[in-house]
C-alpha positions in Angstrom: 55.0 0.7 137.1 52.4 2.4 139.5 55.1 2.4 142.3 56.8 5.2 139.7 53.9 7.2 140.7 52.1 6.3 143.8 53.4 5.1 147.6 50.4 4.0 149.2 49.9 0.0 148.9 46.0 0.7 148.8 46.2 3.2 146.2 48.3 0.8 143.8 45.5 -2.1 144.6 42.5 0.0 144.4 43.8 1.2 140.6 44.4 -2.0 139.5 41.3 -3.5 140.6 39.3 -2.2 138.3 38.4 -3.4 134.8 41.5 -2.1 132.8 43.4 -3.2 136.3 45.7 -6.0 134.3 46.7 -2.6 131.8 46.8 0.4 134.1 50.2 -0.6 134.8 51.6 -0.8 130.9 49.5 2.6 130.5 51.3 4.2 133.3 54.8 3.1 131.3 53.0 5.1 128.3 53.0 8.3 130.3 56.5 7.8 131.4 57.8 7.2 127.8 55.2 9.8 126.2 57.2 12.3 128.5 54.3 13.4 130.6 55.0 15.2 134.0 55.2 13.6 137.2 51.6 15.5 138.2 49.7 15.3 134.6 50.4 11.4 134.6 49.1 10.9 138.1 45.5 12.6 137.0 45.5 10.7 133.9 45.9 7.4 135.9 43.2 8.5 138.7 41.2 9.8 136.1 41.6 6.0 134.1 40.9 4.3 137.3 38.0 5.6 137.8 36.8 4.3 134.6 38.0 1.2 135.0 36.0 1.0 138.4 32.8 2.4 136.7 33.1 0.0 133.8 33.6 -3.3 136.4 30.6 -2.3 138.2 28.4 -2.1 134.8 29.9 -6.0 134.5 33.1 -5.5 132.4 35.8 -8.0 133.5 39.7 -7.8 133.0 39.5 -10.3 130.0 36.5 -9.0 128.2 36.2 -5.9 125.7 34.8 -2.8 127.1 32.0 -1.4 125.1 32.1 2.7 124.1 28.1 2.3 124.8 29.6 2.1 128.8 32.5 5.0 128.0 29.3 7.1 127.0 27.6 6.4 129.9 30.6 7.3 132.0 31.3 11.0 130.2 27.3 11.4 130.5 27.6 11.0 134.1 30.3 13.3 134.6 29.0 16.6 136.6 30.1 19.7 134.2 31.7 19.6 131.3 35.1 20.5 132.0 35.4 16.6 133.5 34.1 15.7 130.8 37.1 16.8 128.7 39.2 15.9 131.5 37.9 12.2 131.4 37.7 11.9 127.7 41.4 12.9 127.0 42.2 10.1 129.7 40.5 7.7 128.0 41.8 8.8 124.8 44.9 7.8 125.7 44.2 4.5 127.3 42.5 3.4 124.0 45.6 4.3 122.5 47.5 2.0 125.0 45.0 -0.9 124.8 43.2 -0.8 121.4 42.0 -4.2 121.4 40.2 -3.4 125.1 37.6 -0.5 123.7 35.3 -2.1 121.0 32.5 -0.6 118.9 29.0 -2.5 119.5 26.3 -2.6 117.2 23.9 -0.8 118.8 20.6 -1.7 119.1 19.1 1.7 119.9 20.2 3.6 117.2 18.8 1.7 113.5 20.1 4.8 111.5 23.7 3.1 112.0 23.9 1.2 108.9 22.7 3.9 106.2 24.6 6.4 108.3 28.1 4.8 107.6 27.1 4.0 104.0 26.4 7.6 103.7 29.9 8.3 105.5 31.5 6.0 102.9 29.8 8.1 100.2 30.6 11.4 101.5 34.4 10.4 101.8 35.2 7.8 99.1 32.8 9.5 96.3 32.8 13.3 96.9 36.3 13.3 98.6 35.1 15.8 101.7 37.1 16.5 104.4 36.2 15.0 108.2 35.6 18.3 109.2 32.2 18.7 106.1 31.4 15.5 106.8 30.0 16.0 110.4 28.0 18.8 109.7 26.4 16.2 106.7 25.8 13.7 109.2 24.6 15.8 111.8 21.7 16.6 108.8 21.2 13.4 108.0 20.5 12.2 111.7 17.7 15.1 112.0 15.8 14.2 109.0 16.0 10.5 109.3 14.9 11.4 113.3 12.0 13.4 111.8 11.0 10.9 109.2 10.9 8.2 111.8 8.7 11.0 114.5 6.2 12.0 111.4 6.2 8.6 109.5 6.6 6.0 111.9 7.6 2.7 110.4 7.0 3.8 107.1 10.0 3.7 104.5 12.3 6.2 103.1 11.2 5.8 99.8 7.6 7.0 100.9 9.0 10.6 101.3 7.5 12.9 99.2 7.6 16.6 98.2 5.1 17.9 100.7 7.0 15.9 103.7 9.9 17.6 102.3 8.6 20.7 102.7 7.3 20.6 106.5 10.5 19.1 107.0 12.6 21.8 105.8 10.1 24.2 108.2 10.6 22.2 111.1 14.5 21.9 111.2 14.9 25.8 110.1 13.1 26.5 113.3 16.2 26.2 115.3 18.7 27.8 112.9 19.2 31.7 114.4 21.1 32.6 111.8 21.0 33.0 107.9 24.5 30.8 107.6 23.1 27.9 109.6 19.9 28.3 107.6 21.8 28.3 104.5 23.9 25.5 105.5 21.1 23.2 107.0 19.2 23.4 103.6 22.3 22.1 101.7 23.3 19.6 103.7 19.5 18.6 103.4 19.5 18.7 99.3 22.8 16.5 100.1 21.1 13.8 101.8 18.4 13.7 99.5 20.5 13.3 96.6 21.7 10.4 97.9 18.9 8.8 98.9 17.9 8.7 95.1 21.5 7.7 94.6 21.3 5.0 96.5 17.9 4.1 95.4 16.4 4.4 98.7 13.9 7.1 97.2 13.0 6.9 93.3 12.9 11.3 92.9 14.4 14.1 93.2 13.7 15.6 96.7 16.6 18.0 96.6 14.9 20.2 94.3 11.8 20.9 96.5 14.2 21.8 99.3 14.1 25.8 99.3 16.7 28.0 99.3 17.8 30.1 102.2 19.4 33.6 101.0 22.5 34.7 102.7 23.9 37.6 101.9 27.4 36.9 102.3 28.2 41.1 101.4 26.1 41.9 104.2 28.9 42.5 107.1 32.2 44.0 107.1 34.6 40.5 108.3 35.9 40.3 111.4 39.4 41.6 112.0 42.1 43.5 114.5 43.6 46.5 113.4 47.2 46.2 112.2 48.4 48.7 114.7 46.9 46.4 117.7 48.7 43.4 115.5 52.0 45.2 115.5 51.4 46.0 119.1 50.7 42.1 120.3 53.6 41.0 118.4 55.9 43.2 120.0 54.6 42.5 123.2 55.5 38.6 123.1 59.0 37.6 125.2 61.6 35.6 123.5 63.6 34.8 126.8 61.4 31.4 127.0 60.9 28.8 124.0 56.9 29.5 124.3 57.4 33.4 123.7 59.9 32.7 120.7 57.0 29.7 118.9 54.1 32.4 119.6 56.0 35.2 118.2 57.0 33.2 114.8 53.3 31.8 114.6 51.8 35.8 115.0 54.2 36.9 112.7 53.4 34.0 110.1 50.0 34.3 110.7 49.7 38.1 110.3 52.2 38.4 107.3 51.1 35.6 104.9 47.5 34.8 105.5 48.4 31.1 106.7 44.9 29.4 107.7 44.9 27.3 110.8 45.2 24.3 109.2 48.1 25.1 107.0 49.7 26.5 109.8 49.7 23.6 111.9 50.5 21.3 109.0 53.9 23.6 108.1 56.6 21.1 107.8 60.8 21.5 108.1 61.0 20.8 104.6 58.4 23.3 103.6 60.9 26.0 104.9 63.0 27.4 101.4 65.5 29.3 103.6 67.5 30.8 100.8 64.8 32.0 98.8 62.5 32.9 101.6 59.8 31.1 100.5 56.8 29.0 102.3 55.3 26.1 100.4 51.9 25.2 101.6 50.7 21.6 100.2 47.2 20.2 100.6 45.1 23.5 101.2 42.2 23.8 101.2 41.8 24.3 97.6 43.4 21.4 97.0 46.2 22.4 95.6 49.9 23.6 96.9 50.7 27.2 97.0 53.7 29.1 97.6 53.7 32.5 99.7 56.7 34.5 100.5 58.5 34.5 103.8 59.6 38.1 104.8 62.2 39.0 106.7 61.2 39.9 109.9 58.9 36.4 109.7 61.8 34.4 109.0 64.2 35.9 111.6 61.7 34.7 113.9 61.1 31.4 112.4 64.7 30.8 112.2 65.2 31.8 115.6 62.7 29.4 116.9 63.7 26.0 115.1 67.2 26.9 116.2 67.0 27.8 119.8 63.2 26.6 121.2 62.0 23.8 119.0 61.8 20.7 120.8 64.4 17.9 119.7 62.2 15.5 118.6 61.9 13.1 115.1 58.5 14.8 114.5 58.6 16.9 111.2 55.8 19.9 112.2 57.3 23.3 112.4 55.5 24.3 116.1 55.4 22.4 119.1 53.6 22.1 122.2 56.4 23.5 124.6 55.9 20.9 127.7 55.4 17.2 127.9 54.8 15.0 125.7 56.1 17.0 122.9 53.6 16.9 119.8 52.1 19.0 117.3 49.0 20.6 117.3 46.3 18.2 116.3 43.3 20.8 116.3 42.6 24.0 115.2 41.7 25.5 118.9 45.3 25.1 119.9 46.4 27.5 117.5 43.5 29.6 118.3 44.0 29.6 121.8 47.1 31.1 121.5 46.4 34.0 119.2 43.5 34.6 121.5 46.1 34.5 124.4 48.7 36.9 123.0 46.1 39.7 121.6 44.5 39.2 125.1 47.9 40.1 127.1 48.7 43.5 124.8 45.2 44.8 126.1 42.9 43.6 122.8 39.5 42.4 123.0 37.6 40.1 121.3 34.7 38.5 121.3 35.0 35.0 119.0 38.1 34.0 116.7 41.5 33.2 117.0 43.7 32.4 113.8 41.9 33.8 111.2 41.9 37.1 112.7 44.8 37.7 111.2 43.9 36.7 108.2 41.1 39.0 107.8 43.8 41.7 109.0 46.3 40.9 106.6 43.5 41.1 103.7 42.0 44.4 105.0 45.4 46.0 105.5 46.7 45.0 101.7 43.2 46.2 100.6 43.7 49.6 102.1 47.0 49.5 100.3 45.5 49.4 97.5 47.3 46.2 96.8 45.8 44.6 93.4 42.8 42.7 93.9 44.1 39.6 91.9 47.3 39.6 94.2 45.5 39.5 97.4 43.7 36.5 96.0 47.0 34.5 95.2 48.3 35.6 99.0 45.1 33.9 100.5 44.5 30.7 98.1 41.4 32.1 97.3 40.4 29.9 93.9 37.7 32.6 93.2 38.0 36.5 93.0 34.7 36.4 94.1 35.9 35.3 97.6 38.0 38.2 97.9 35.6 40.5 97.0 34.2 40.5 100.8 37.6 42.6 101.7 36.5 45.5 99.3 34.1 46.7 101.6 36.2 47.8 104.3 38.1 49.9 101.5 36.4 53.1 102.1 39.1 55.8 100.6 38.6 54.0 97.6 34.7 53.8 97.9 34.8 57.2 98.0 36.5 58.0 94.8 34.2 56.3 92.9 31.0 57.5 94.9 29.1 59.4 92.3 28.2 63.1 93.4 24.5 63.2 95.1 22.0 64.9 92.6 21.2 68.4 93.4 24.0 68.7 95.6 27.3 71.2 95.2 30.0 70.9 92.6 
């Protein structure tokens, strides 16, 4: 299946010499069914082979598994970082291919292993948190169990006590810049600590002599575009190619229902009510499906996208990727990438943000509309007013009828 690809005999031998040389040739029939181009599979397979060459010189053979301890070293050795990404999504997709070639080994170097996937298990099975929370947990929970083991060598969890809690909580605050990471790092650390005692590891309570970080979540005005630049990058997309007709539905979905990334990128067919011009969002991030209305302009635009640019395909996602292999959008910085991309080309700067730009612009602009509180709250899934509350800030006609006269000053 190389010969698809490559002309040169040497080239063809040198690929599959390597260690994944008895697959590189059912991986290259992968690319070709996947619907890659001619030039994106080539770099995948170069890419691939010079894996499979690094992983036979660190003594991998065709028949035995290849450990991720040597993929690790491979991306580590990379120069920058960019082929670093390059390499891992090749290799993402050979592991895909060959499964059974890419095994997890116990490693020896890292003894937090163990608790950490039992406290994975918890965070997933017994609190129900998302992938996403979970990280951040386990990030946590690999800095204090790295501090414990620096400050207490060989001693045992349960010999934490309050006052090691206490430098502790000094010592990882140190590299938090901001009040949110402070904030953050101190919960995830009460988090951990509760289940230590949960899993009797530690007999008390250590969570309660972890401090608490203010962070004034008032304290700045959210991020946000202003609804004439949002009018003014939606106008600007083309709809003479499919990509200019999916962007402008998504900027128009995003900027006139509030959709979060996530909920945008899960949108299926059969979410679509058509004759009552309706979205249903299921799974949100509260947990619970919501319904927000599609208006007109939104689902002109929609409409016109699933009929004339949407890929043919058996996959049931609303948007696309527009070239080969045809797939949804599997994280958040896709969809990001693109609103950063369109606000970018109609002459709009910004710093950080994508998708939830227009989120924050929708909530302002209904705000300033003087739009009930209550019904903005419903439009963004927010569970709690209190939530909302952040876009009453940037309501400054109404601040100032309810500003009460300076004393002393004129009638």
């Amino acid at each position: 299946m190389l010969e698809l690809y490559f002309k040169y005999g040497r080239v063809i031998a040198r690929f599959r010499s390597g260690a994944l040389g008895n697959e590189i040739d059912g991986i290259a029939a992968d690319l070709s069914r996947a619907g890659y181009k001619r030039d994106s599979a080539k770099l995948y397979l170069a890419r691939i082979a010079r894996f499979s060459a690094f992983a036979d010189g660190c003594g991998c053979s065709t028949s035995t598994p290849i450990p991720l301890q040597i993929v690790d070293r491979y991306l580590r050795a990379r120069p920058t970082k960019a082929a670093r990404w390059a390499a891992l999504g090749a290799l993402r997709f050979a592991e895909r291919c060959v499964p059974e070639r890419f095994v997890v080994e116990p490693s020896q170097d890292d003894p937090d292993r163990p608790l950490l996937a039992a406290y994975l298990q918890h965070l997933r099975v017994i609190r129900g948190l998302r992938p996403k929370t979970c990280e951040g947990l386990l990030l946590t929970a690999r800095r204090i169990l790295a501090w414990q083991r620096e400050h207490l060598p060989g001693a045992p969890l349960s010999a934490l006590f309050a006052k090691h809690v206490l430098v502790m909580t000094r010592d990882l605050l140190s590299g938090c810049r901001s009040d949110s990471a402070k904030s953050s790092t101190t919960s995830y650390m009460r988090s951990f600590l509760r289940y230590l005692q949960w899993a009797s590891l530690n007999a008390q309570d250590l969570a309660q002599f972890v401090p608490r970080t203010p962070c004034w979540r008032l304290a700045h005005l959210p991020s946000r575009v202003a609804w004439e630049d949002v009018q003014g990058a939606i106008d600007a997309i083309e709809t003479t190619t499919p990509s200019g007709m999916r962007d402008r539905a998504m900027l128009l979905l995003l900027a006139t229902t509030g959709l979060r990334n996530r909920e945008l990128r899960e949108l299926e067919l059969d979410d679509i009510r058509w004759r009552t011009g309706e979205l249903v969002l299921r799974h949100t991030k509260g947990r619970r499906d919501r319904v927000v209305p599609l208006l007109k302009e939104a689902g002109a635009a929609l409409a016109e996208y699933v009929l004339h640019a949407r890929p043919v395909t058996t996959d049931r996602k609303v948007f696309l990727s527009c070239v080969p292999p045809v797939r949804s959008f599997c994280h958040s910085s896709n969809i990001s990438r693109i609103v950063r991309f369109r606000l970018e080309r109609a002459g709009i700067r910004i710093q950080r943000g994508g998708a939830h730009l227009l989120r924050h612009s929708l909530a302002t602009r209904l705000v300033e509309k003087r739009r009930p509180i209550k019904e903005v709250a419903d439009l963004l899934g927010h569970r709690s007013i209190d939530t909302t509350s952040l876009y009453i800030k940037v309501a400054v006609p109404q601040l100032a009828d309810v500003a009460l006269p300076f004393p002393g000053g004129a009638s």
